[in-house]
C-alpha positions in Angstrom: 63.0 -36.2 177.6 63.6 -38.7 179.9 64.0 -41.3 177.4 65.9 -39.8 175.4 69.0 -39.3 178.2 68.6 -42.9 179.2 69.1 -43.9 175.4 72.0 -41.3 175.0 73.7 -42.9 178.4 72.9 -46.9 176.8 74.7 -45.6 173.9 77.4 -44.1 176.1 77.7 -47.1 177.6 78.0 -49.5 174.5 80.8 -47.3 173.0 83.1 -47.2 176.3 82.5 -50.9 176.7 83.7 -51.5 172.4 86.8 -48.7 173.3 87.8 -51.3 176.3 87.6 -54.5 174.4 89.8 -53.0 171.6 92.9 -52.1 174.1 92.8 -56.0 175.4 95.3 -57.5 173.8 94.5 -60.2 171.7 94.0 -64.1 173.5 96.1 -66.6 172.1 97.0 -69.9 172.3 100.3 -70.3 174.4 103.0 -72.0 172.2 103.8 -75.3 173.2 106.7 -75.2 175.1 110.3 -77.3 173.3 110.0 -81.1 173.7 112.4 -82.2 176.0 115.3 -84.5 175.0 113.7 -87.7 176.7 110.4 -87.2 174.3 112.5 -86.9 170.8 113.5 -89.9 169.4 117.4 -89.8 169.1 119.6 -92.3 167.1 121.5 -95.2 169.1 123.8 -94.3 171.1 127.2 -95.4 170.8 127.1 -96.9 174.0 124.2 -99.0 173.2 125.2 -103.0 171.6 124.7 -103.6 168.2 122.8 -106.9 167.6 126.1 -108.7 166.8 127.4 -108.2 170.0 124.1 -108.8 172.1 123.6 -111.8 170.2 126.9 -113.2 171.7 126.7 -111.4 175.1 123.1 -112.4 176.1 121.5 -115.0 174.0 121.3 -119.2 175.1 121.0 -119.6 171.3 125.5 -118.3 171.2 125.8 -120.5 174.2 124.3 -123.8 173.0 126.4 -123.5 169.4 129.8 -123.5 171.3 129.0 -126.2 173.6 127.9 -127.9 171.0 131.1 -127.2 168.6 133.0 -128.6 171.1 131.3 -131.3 171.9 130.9 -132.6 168.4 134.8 -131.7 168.3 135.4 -134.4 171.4 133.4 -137.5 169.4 135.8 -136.1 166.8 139.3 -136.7 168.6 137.6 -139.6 170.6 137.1 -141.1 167.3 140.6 -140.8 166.0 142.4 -141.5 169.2 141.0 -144.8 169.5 143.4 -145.9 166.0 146.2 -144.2 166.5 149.2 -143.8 169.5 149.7 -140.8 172.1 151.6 -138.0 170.9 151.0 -138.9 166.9 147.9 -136.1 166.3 147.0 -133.0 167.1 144.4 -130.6 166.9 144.9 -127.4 165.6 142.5 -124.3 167.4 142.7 -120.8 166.6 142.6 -118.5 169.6 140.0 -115.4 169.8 136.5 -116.2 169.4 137.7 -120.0 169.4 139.5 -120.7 172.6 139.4 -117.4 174.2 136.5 -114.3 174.1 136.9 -111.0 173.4 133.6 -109.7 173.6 134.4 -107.1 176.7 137.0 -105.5 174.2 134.3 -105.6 171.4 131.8 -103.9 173.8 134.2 -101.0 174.8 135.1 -100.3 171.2 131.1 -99.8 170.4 131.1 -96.5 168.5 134.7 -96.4 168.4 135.5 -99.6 165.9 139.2 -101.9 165.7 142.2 -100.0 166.4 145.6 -101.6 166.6 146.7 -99.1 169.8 143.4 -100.3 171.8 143.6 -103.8 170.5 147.5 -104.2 172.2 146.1 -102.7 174.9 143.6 -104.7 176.0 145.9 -107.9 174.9 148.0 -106.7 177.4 145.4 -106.4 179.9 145.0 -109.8 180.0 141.2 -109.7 180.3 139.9 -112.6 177.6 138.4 -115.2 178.8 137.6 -119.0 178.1 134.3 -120.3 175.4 132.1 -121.9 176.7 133.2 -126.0 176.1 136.8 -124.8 175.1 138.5 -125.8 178.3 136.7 -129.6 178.7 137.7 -129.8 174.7 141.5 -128.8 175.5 141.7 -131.3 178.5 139.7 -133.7 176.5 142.5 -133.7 173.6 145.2 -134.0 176.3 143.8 -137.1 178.4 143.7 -138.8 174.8 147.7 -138.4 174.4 146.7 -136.0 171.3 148.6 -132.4 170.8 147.0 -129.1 171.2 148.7 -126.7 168.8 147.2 -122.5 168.8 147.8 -121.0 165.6 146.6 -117.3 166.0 147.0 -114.2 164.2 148.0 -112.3 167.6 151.3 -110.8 166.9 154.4 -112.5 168.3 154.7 -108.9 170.3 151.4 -109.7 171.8 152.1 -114.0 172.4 153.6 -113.8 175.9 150.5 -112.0 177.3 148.6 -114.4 175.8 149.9 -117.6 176.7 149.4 -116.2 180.2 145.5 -115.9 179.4 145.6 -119.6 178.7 148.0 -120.5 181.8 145.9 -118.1 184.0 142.8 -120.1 182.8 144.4 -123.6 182.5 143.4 -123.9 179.2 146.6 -126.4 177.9 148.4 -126.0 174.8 152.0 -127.7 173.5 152.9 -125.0 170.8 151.0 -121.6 170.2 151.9 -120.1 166.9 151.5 -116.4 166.7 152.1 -114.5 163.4 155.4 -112.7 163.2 155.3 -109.3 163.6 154.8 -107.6 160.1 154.1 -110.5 158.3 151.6 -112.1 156.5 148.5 -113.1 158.0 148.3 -116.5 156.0 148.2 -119.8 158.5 148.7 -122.5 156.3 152.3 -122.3 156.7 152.1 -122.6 160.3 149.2 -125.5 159.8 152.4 -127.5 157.7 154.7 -126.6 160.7 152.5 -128.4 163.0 152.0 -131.4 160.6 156.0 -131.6 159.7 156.9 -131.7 163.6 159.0 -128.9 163.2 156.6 -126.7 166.4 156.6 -127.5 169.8 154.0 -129.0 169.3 155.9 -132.5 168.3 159.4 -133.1 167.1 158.1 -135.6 164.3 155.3 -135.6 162.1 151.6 -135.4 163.4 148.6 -136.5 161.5 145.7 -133.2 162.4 142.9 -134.6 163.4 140.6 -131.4 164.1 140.9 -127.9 163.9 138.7 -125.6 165.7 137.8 -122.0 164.7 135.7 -119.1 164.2 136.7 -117.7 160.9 137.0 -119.5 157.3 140.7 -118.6 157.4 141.1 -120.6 160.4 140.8 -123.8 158.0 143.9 -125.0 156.0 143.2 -124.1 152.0 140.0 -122.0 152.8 138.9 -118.7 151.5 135.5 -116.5 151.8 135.3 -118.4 148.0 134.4 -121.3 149.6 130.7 -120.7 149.5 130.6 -120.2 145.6 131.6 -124.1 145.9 128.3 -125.2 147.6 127.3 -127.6 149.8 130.1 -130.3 148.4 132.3 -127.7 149.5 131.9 -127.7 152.8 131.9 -131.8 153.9 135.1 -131.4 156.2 132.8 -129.0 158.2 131.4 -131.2 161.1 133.9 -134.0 160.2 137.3 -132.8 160.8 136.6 -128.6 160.8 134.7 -127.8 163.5 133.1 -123.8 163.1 132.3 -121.7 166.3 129.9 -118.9 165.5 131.5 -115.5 165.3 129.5 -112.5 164.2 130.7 -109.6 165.6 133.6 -109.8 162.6 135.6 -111.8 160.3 136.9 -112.1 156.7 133.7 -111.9 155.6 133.9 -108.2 156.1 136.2 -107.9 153.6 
């Protein structure tokens, strides 16, 4: 008898022990919790340089290939100076990305592109600032009794505030050619204005000795169809043109 009530309370016990495990809820594995914003890989932010631009802002590589622009530009006027008298030649230098940089504007436009509101603005700010070489180049041409004629596409609106970027940085010029307000963007007529004497420049005809620029159009005759010409195509380049890298833009995005 004894035996049998201590099976019946083992059994007793067993049940009541089953009943509590089945009211416990259920263990499981606590989701994990939502990845934080630092741990997901997000796009670039519009704030962040494209290569372009840190290629021009930060590398020595940028650095090296306007000095040395310039300086192969120098042997250049050195050259022609030596056969011919003061005030008979000029060379002809565009202005942004040539003479002048406008990589801060570039940078505050990242994510936000060209616009002609911002671009007038920051012309008027006043903020460009000199290549490196273009200032010993410009002071160069004018020890040798040569001309130093700026044909830009800046508007003629916008000319004032940037003669007073090269005055403010002593870069020297005789005549800086802007574009006319709503006209065409073509500088070979202004090229033949320098070489007729009819700029400030010169009042009588000047033989060109060097131009200096950043863009294909910056070359008298020259088009992005240049290159379908091949290397025969390009022997002015290092002779008389003289090419400063640009790559943050340029007909060549046309």
């Amino acid at each position: 008898m004894a035996a049998q009530r201590w099976l019946l309370v083992c059994f007793l016990g067993f049940v009541l022990s089953a009943c509590q495990s089945e009211r416990k809820p259920p263990v499981t594995t606590p989701a994990s919790p939502p990845a934080s914003a630092a741990s997901v890989a997000q796009p670039t932010s519009p704030a962040t340089p494209p290569n372009d631009i840190k290629w021009v802002q930060r590398s020595a590589e940028y650095y090296a290939a306007a000095l040395q622009t310039y300086r192969d530009a120098t042997v250049r006027v050195e050259q022609q100076a030596a056969t011919r008298k003061a005030g008979t030649w000029a060379a002809i230098l565009d202005a942004d990305e040539t003479v002048i940089s406008n990589l801060q504007y570039q940078i505050e436009r990242i994510g936000q592109g060209y616009s002609a509101e911002s671009w007038a603005a920051w012309v008027h700010r006043k903020a460009a600032t000199p290549l490196p070489g273009a200032a010993a180049f410009l002071a160069r041409v004018r020890q040798l009794g040569g001309r130093i004629a700026i044909v830009t596409n800046r508007l003629e609106s916008e000319c004032e505030d940037t003669r007073a970027v090269f005055r403010t940085h002593q870069l020297p010029f005789d005549a800086m050619l802007c574009r006319p307000d709503k006209a065409p963007s073509d500088k070979n007529p202004r090229f033949e204005s320098v070489a007729m004497g009819k700029t400030p420049a010169g009042q009588a005809p000047l033989d060109v000795v060097a131009f200096v620029g950043d863009n294909i159009l910056d070359f008298p005759g020259l088009t992005q169809a240049i290159r379908q010409g091949g290397d025969a195509a390009f022997s002015d380049f290092g002779v008389r043109f003289f090419l400063v890298p640009n790559p943050m833009y340029g007909s060549w995005e046309r």
